[in-house]
C-alpha positions as CSV (number, residue, x, y, z in Angstrom):
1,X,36.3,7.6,20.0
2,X,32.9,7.1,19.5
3,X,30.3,10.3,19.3
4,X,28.0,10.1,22.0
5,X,24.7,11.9,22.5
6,X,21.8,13.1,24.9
7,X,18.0,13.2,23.9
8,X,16.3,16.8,23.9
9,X,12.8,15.7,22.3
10,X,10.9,13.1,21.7
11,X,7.9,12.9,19.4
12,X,6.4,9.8,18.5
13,X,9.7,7.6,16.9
14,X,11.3,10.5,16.1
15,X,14.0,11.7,18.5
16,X,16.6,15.2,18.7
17,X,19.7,14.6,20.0
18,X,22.2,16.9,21.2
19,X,25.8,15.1,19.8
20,X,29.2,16.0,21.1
21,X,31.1,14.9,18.3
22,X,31.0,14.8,14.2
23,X,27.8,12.4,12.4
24,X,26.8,11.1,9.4
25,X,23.5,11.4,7.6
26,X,21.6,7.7,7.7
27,X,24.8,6.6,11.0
28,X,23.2,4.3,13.1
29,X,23.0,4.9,17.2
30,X,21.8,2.9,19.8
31,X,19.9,5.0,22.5
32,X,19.4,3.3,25.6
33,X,16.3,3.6,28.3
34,X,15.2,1.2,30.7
35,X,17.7,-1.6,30.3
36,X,16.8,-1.9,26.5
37,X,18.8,-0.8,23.5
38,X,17.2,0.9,21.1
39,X,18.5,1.2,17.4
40,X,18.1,4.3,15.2
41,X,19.0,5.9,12.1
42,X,20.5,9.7,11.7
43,X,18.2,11.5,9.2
44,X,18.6,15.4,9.6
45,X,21.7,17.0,11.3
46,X,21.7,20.6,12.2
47,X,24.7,21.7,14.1
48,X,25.1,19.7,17.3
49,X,21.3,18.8,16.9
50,X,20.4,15.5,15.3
51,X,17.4,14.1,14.2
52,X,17.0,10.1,14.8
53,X,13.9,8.0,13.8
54,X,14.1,4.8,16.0
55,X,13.5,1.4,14.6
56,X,11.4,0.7,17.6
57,X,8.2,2.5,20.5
58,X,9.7,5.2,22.2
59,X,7.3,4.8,24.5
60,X,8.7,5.4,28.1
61,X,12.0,7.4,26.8
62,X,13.3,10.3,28.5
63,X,14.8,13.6,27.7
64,X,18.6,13.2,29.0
65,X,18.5,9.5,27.9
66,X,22.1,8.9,26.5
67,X,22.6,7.3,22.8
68,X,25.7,5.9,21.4
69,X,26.8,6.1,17.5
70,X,28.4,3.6,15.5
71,X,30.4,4.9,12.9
72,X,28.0,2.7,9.7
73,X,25.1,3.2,7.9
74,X,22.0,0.4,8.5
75,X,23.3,-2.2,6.9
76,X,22.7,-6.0,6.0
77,X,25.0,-9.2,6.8
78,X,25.3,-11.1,3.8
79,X,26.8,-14.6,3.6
80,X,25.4,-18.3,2.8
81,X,22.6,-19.4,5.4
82,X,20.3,-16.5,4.3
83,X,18.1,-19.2,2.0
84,X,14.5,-20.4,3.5
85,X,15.3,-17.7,6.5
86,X,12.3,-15.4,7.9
87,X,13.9,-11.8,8.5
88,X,12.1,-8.4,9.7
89,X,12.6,-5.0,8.2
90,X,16.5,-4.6,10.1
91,X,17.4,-8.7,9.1
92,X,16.6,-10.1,12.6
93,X,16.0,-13.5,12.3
94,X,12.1,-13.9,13.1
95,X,12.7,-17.6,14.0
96,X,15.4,-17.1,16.6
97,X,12.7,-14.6,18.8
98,X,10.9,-15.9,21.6
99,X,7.1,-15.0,22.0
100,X,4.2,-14.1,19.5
101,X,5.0,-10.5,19.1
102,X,8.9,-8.6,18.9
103,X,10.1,-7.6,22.2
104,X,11.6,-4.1,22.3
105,X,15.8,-3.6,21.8
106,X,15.9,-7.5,20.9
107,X,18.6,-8.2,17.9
108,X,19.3,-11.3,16.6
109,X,22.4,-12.2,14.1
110,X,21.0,-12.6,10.5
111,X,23.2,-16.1,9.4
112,X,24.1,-19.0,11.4
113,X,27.8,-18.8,12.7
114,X,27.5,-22.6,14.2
115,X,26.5,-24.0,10.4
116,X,29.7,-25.4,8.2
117,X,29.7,-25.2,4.5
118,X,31.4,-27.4,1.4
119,X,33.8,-24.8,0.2
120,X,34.9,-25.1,-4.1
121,X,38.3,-22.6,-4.6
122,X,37.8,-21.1,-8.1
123,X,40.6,-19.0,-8.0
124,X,44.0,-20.3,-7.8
125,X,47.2,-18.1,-6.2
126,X,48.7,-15.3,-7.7
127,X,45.4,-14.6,-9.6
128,X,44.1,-11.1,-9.9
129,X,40.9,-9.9,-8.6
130,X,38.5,-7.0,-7.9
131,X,35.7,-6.3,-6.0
132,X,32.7,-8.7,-6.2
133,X,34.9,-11.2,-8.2
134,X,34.3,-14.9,-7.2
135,X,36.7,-16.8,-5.2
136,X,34.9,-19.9,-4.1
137,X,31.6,-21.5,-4.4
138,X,29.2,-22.9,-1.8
139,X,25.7,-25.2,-2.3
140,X,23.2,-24.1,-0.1
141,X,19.6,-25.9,-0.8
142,X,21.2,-26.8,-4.4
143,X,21.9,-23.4,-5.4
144,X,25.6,-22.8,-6.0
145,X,26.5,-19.6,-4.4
146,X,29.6,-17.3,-4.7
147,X,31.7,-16.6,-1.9
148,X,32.9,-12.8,-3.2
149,X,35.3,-10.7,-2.9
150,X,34.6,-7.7,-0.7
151,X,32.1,-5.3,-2.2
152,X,34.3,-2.4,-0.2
153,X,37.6,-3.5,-2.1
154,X,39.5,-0.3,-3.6
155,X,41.5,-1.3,-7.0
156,X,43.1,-4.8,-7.9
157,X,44.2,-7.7,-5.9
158,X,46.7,-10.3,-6.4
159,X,45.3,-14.0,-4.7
160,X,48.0,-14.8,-1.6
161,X,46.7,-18.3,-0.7
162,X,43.5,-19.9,-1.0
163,X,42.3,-22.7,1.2
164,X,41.7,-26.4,0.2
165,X,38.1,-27.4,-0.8
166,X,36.6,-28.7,2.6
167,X,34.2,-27.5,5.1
168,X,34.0,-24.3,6.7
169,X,32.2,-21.8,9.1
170,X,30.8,-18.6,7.8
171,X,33.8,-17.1,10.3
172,X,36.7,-19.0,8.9
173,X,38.8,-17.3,6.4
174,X,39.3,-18.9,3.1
175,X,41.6,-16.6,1.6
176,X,44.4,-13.5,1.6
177,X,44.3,-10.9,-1.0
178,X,47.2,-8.3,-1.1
179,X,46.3,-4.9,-2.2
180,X,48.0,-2.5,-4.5
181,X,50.0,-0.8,-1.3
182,X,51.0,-4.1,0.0
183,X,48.4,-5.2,3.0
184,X,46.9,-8.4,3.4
185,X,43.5,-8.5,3.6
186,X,42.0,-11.6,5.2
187,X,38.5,-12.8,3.7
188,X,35.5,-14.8,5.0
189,X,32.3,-15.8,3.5
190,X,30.6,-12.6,5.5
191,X,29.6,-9.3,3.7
192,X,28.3,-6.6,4.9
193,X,26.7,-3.7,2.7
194,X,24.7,-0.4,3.4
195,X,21.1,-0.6,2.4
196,X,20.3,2.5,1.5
197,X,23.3,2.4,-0.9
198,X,22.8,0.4,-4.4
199,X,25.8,-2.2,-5.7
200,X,27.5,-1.1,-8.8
201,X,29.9,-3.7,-8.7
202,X,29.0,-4.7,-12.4
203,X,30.5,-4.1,-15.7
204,X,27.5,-2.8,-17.6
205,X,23.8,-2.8,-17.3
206,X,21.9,-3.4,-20.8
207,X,18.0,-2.9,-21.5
208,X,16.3,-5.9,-20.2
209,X,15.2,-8.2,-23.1
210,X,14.7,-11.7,-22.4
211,X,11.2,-13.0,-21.8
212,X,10.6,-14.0,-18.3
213,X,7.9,-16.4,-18.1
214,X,5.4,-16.7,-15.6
215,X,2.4,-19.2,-16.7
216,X,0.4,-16.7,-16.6
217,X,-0.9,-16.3,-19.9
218,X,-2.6,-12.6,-19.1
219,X,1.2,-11.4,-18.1
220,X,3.1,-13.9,-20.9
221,X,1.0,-13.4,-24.0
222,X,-0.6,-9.4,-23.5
223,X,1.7,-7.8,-21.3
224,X,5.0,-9.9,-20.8
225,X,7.5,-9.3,-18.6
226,X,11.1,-9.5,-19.1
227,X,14.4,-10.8,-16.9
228,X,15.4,-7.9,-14.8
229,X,12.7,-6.2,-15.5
230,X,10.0,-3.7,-13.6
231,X,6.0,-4.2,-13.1
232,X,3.4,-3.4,-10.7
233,X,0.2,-4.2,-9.8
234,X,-2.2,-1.6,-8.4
235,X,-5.6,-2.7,-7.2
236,X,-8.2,-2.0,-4.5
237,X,-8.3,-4.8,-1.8
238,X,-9.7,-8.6,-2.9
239,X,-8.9,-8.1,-6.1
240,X,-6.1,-10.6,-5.8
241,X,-3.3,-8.8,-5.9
242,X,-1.5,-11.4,-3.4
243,X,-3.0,-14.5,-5.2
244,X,-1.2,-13.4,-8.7
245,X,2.2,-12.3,-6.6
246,X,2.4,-16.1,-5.5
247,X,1.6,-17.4,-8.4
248,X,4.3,-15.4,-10.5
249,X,6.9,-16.0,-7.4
250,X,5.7,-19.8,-7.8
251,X,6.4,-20.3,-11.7
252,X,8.6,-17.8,-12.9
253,X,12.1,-18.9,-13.6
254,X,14.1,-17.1,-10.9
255,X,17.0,-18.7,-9.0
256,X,15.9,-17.2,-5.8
257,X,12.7,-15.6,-4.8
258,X,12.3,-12.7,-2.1
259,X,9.2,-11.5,-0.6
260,X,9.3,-8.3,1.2
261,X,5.5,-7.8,3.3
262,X,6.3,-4.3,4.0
263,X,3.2,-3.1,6.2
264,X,1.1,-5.6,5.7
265,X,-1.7,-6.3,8.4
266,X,-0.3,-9.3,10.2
267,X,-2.9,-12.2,9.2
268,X,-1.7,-12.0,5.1
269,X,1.9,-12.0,6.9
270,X,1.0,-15.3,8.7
271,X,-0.7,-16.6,5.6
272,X,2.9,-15.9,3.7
273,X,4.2,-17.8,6.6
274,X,1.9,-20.6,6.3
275,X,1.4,-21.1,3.2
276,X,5.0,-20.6,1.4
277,X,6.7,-23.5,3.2
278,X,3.8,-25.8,1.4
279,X,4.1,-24.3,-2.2
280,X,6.0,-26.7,-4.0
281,X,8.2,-25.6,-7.1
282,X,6.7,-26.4,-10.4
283,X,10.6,-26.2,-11.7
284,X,12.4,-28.8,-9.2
285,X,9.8,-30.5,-7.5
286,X,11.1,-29.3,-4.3
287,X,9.6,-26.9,-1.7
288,X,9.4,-23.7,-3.1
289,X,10.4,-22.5,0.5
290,X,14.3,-23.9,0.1
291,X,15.1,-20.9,-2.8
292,X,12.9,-18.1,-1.0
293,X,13.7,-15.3,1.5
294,X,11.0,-13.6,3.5
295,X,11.2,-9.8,4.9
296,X,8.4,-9.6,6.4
297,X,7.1,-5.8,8.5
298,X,3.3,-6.3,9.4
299,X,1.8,-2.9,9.8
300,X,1.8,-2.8,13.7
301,X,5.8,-3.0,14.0
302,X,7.8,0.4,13.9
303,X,7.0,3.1,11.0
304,X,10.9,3.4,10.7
305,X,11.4,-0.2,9.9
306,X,8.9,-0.5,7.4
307,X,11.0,1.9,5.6
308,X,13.8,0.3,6.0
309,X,12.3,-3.4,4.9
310,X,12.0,-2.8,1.4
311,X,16.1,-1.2,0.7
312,X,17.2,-4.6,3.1
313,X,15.2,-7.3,0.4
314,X,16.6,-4.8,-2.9
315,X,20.0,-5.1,-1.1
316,X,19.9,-8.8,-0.3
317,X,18.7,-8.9,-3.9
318,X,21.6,-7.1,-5.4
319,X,23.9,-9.8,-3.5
320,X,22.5,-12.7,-5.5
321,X,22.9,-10.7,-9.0
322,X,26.7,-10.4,-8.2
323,X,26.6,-14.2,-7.8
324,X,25.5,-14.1,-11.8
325,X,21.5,-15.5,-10.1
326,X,18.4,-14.8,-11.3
327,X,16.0,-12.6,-8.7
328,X,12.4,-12.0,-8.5
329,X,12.0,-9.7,-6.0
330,X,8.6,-9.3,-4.9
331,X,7.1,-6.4,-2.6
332,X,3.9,-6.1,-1.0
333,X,3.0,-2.8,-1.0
334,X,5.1,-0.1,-1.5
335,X,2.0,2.2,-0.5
336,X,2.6,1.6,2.8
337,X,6.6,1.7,2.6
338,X,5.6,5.6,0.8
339,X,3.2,6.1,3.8
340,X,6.5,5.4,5.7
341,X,7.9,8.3,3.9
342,X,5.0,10.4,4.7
343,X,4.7,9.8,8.2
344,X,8.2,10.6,8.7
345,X,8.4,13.4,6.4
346,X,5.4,15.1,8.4
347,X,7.0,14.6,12.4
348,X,10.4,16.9,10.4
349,X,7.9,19.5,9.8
350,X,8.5,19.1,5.6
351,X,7.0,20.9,2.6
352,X,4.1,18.6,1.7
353,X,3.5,17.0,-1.5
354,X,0.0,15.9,-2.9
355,X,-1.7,14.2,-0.4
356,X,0.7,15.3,2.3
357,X,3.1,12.3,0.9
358,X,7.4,14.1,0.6
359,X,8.2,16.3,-2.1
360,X,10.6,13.7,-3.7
361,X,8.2,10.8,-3.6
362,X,8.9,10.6,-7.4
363,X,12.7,10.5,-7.0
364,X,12.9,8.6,-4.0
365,X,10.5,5.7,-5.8
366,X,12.8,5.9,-9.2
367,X,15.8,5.7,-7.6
368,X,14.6,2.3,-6.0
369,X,13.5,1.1,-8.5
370,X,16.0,1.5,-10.5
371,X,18.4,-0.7,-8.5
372,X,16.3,-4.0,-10.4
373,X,17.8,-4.7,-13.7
374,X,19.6,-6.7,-16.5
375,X,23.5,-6.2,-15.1
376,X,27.0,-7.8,-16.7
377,X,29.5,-8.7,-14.4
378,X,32.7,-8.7,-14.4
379,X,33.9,-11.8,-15.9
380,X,30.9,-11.8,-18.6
381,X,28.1,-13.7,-16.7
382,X,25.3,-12.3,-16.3
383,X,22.4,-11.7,-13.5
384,X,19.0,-10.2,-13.0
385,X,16.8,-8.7,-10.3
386,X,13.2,-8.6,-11.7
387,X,11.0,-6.3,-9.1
388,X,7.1,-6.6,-9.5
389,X,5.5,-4.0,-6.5
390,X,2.2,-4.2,-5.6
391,X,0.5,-1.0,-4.8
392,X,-2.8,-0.8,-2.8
393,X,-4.2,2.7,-3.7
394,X,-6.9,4.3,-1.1
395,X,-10.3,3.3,-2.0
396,X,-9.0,1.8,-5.2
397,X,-8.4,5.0,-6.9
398,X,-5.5,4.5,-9.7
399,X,-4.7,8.7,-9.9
400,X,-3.1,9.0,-6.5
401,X,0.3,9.9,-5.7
402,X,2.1,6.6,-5.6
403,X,0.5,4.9,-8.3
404,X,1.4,7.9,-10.5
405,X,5.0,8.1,-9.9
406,X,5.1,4.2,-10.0
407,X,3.7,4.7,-13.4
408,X,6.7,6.8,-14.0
409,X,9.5,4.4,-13.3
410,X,8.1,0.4,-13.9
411,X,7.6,-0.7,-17.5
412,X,4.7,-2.7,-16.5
413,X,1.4,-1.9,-15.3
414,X,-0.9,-4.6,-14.1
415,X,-3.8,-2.8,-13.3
416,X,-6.3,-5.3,-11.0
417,X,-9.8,-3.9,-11.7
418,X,-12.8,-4.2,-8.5
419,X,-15.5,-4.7,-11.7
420,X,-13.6,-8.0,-13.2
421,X,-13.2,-9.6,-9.6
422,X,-16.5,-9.2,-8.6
423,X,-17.5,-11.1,-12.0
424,X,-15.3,-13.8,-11.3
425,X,-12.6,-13.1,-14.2
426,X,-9.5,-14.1,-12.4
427,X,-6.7,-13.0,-12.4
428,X,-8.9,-9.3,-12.5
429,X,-6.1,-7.3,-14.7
430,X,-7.9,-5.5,-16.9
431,X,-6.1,-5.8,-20.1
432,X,-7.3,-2.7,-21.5
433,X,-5.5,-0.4,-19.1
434,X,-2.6,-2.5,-18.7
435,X,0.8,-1.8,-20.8
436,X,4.0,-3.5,-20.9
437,X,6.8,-1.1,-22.4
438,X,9.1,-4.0,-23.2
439,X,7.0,-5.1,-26.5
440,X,8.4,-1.9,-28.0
441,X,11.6,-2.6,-27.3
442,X,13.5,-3.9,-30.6
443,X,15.8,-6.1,-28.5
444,X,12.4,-7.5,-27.6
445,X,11.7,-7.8,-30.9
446,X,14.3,-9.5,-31.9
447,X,14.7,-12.2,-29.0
448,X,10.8,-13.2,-29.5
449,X,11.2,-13.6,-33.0
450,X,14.3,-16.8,-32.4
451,X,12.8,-17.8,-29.4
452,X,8.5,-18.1,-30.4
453,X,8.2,-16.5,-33.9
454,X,8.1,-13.8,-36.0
455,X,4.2,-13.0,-35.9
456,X,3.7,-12.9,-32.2
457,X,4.0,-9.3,-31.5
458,X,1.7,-8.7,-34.3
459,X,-0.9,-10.9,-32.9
460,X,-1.0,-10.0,-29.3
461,X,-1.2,-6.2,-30.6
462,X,-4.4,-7.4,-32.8
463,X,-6.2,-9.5,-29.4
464,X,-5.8,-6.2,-27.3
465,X,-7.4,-4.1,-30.3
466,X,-10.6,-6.8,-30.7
467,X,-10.7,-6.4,-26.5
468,X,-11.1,-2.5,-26.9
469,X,-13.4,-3.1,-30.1
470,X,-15.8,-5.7,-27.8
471,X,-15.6,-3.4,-25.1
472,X,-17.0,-0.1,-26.8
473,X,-19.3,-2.5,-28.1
474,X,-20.8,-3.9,-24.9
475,X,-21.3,0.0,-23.7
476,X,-23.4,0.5,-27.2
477,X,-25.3,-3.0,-26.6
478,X,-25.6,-1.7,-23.2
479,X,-27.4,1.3,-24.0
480,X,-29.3,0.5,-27.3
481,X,-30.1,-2.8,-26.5
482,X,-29.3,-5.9,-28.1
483,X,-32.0,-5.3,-31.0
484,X,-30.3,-1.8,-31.4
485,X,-26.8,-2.8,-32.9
486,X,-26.3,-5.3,-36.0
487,X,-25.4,-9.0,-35.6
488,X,-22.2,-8.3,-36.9
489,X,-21.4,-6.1,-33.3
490,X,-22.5,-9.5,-31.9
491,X,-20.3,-11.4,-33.6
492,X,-17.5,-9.4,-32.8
493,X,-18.2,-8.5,-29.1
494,X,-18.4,-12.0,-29.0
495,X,-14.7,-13.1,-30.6
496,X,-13.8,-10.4,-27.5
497,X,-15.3,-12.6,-25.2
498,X,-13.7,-15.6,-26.3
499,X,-10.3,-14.1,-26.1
500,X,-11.4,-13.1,-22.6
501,X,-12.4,-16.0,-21.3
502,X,-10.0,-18.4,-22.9
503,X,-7.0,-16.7,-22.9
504,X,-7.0,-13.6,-20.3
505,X,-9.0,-16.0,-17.0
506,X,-7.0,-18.6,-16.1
507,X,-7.5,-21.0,-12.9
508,X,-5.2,-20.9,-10.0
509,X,-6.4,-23.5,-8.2
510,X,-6.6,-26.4,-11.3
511,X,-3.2,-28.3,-11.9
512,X,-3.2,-28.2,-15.8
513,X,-4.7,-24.7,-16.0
514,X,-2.4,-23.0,-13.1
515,X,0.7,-23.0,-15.4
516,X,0.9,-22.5,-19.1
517,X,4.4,-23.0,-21.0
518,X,5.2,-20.8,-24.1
519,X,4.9,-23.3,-26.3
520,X,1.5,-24.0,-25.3
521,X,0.5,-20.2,-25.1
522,X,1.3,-19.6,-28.4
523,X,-0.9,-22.3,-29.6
524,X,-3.8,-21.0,-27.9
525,X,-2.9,-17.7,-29.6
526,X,-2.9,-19.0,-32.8
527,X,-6.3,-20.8,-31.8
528,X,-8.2,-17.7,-31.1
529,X,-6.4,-15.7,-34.0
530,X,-7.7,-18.2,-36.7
531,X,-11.0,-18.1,-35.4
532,X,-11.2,-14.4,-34.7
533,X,-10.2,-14.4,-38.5
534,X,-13.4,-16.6,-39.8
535,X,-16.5,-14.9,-40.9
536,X,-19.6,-16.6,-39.3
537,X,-23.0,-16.4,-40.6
538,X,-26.2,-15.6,-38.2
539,X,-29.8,-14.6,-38.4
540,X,-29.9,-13.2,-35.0
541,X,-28.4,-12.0,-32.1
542,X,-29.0,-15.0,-30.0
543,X,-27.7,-17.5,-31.8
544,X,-24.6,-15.6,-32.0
545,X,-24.8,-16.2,-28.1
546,X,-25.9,-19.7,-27.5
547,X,-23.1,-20.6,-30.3
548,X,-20.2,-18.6,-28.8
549,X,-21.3,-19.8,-25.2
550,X,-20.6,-23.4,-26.6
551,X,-17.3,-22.6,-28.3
552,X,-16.2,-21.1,-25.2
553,X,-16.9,-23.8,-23.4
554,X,-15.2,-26.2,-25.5
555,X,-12.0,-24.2,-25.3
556,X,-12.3,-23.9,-21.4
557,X,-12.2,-27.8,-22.1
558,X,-9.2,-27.9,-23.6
559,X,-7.2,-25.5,-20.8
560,X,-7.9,-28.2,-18.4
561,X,-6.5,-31.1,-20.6
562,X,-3.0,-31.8,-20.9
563,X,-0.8,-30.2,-23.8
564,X,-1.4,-32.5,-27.1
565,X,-3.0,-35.2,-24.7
566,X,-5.8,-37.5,-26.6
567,X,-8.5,-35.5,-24.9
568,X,-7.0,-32.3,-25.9
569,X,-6.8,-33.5,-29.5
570,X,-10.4,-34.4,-29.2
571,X,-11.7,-31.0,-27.9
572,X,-9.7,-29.5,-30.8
573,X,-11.7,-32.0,-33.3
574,X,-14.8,-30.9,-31.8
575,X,-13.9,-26.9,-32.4
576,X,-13.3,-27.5,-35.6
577,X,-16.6,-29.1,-36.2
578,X,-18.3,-26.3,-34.6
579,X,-16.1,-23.8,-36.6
580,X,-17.3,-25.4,-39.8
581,X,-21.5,-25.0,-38.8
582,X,-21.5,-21.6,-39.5
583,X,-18.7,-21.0,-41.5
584,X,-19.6,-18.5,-44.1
């Protein structure tokens, strides 16, 4: 029998019920007022008094109202069809609603039960199998995707039959396992997993080492990023935090990409919307759409389900790293998911943090994102969630709670600075306060040294000591004046600027110069390096200036030629006739 319950108070989206039967911390209930359904999540129980924060307005509910529990935790539908989809914050389809805005107690099913898919056995009868292990394959947008054995699955399984390659509904069952007692258990391509709970259906889960690339030579060659890795970008608002999240979900090399707008205002939702469907893949060719899922909770809809936004995308995540895929999961901003927390933390009358934000803000943000990672499955292959967050501190200021305990957990910081934007150096990561963790890693090490060379982490280390060198030279220049310093703090202010503008600013919007390869990042590198290393020879401080300006220039050139092209030779001929002018 299902518990049942009455409501005693209401404030705001929280709700006490008085139960007459046992419940589970983070159960699910449906309380019902007015003809609509409205779903909530258990999350304090006191005796026969539970506390439920509804995933939708309250507005208009009753004391005495009568609620309904289901037995399960919020959790997500998993199965092929997800790919391309628009879901809110609980994994309603946004594109099957009707009307501009969400209309209270209306559900949708996540996956398309009508749909039929090409079915591949890869398991034959009388195999053994565990949890998670793969029985058949499916193509959905050309990605091959696993059809799994349950994530609930106790022990091993011995294969009873298996159907015939063919085509099949999500509903159909392709396949009877018997257990270790002797029961048939009857498997479709459906999942379904608690959010709120992380997969461990993996063999082992290694330091992250390999290189993810992203084009984006101010992430690639200061502060890379790895597969399976963790970053985040703090920055006060238009300082492009959203530009450099597309561009990294456009060009890194991820099977699948996710976008979770969790509180976002609703016209950079639409633009997400809008603008997505039209990016096109730098990879395939193809739509960038066809490999993306977006979770998108503007910051009008439901506190409760902003919450719950972010742990559905890490969970529909965690799916596609069981099927051995490569994820970039991308979030946009957990400051408002934490304000979540705080809101909700605040109506149960909790002991507040700093800035009135829960006690365990620090855990409840490492154990998230600590679900991203590097993981070994069970037959050897391997897969990778890679989370970059974006965090949009209050007034811009880097020291508040959730940028600090973000700091804690992600081994990247991409800190997006007001004074660089508003000089036009895009992307505005400041490259000064910005850290990767991985370049200390010696797996790191190692893997750049057979995959680029063995120099490189020497010479990015040496480009961010001249940027701190032409920085505390700029504040001297600043306050004693250009006469006031020696030409030689011009000269070498000046090899800062050239790594600045040639290999930290990069343009979005220009074909060539939107997208750098490795190969053509470490020749830049090398570039800069080798002139950084010549000694020049000046009378003055301006013609240090007027002579920098020009080799700038000339570089700038040769970012918007093609790799190797004739006119990229050319600029480079033309460099190394400017080199040779003032060569001492």
């Amino acid at each position: 029998m299902a518990t049942k319950g009455t409501v005693s108070g209401v404030i705001a989206n929280m709700v006490t019920l008085v139960v007459d039967g046992p419940v589970a911390q983070n159960e699910i209930c449906y309380i019902s007022t007015g003809g609509d359904r409205l779903m909530a999540e258990v999350i304090k129980v006191v005796g026969t008094h539970v506390y439920v924060q509804v995933f939708e307005s309250t507005r208009g509910l009753k004391v005495g109202a009568e609620a309904e529990f289901t037995g399960h935790m919020l959790e997500v539908t998993l199965g092929p069809g997800m790919l391309s989809k628009n879901y809110d914050g609980l994994q309603n389809d946004l594109d099957k609603m009707d009307g501009v805005f969400l209309k209270r107690g209306q559900y949708t099913y996540p996956l398309d039960k009508g749909s039929r898919w090409h079915f591949m056995p890869l398991v034959k009868v009388g195999d053994k199998v565990e949890a998670a292990a793969w029985l058949g394959q499916v193509d959905e947008n050309f990605q091959p995707l696993k059809i799994m054995v349950p994530f609930t699955q106790k022990g091993v399984c011995t294969v009873k039959s298996i159907v015939d390659e063919g085509e099949y509904s999500i509903e159909d069952i392709v396949a009877v396992l018997t257990d270790e007692e002797g029961n048939d258990i009857h498997v479709n391509m459906i999942q379904k997993w608690p959010v709120k709970r992380a997969m461990t259906n993996y063999k082992e889960k290694p330091r992250p080492f390999k290189l993810l690339e992203t084009g984006v030579r101010v992430i690639d060659t200061v502060n890379p990023i790895v597969e399976g890795g963790t970053g985040f970008i703090p920055g006060p608002f238009g300082t492009g935090k959203t530009v450099l999240q597309h561009a990294i979900s456009k060009q890194a090399e991820a099977d699948i990409v996710i976008i979770a707008a969790c509180g976002e205002r609703a016209n950079e939702v639409v633009e997400i919307f809008t603008e997505f469907p039209e990016l096109v893949d730098p990879h395939t060719g193809r739509k960038l759409m066809e490999r993306t899922i977006i979770i998108a909770n503007t910051s009008n809809m439901p506190v409760a389900a902003r919450e719950a936004s972010v742990y559905t995308a890490m969970t529909i995540a965690e799916y596609y790293r069981s099927m051995g895929l490569k994820v970039l999961l991308m979030a946009d901003s957990t400051s408002r998911w934490a304000q979540a927390l705080r809101e909700m933390s605040n109506r149960m009358e909790e002991l507040p943090g700093p800035d009135a934000f829960p006690m365990d803000l620090s855990s409840i943000i490492s154990n998230f994102y600590g679900r991203a990672g590097y993981v070994v499955l069970g037959n050897g292959e391997t897969g990778s969630i890679t989370f970059i967050g974006t965090v949009s501190p209050a007034g811009g200021n880097l020291k508040e709670p959730v940028t600090e305990n973000t700091k804690k957990v992600a081994r990247c910081f991409y800190a997006l600075e007001q004074d660089r934007a508003d000089k036009k150096r895009y992307p505005a990561v400041n490259p000064i306060d910005s850290y990767s963790k991985y370049i200390e890693y010696p797996e790191f090490e190692e893997y750049i040294k057979t995959h680029i060379n063995g120099e490189w982490i020497g010479k990015v280390n040496e480009i961010k000591n001249r940027l701190q060198r032409g920085k505390e030279i700029a504040e001297q220049i600043n306050i004693l004046g250009d006469d006031g310093v020696p030409v030689e703090y011009h000269v070498t202010f000046w090899k800062s600027e050239l790594i600045d503008f040639v290999i930290l600013q990069q343009d979005a919007f220009d074909e060539i110069d939107a997208v750098t390869p490795m190969e053509r990042q470490e020749d830049i590198l090398n570039m800069i390096i080798d002139i950084c290393h010549t000694e020049f020879e000046f009378d003055n401080f301006n013609e240090v200036m007027d002579y920098f300006k020009k080799m700038i220039n000339v570089c700038k050139q040769m970012n918007y030629s093609k790799f190797k092209s004739e006119e990229y030779e050319g600029f480079r001929k033309q460099l190394q006739e400017l080199i040779e002018e003032r060569k001492a």
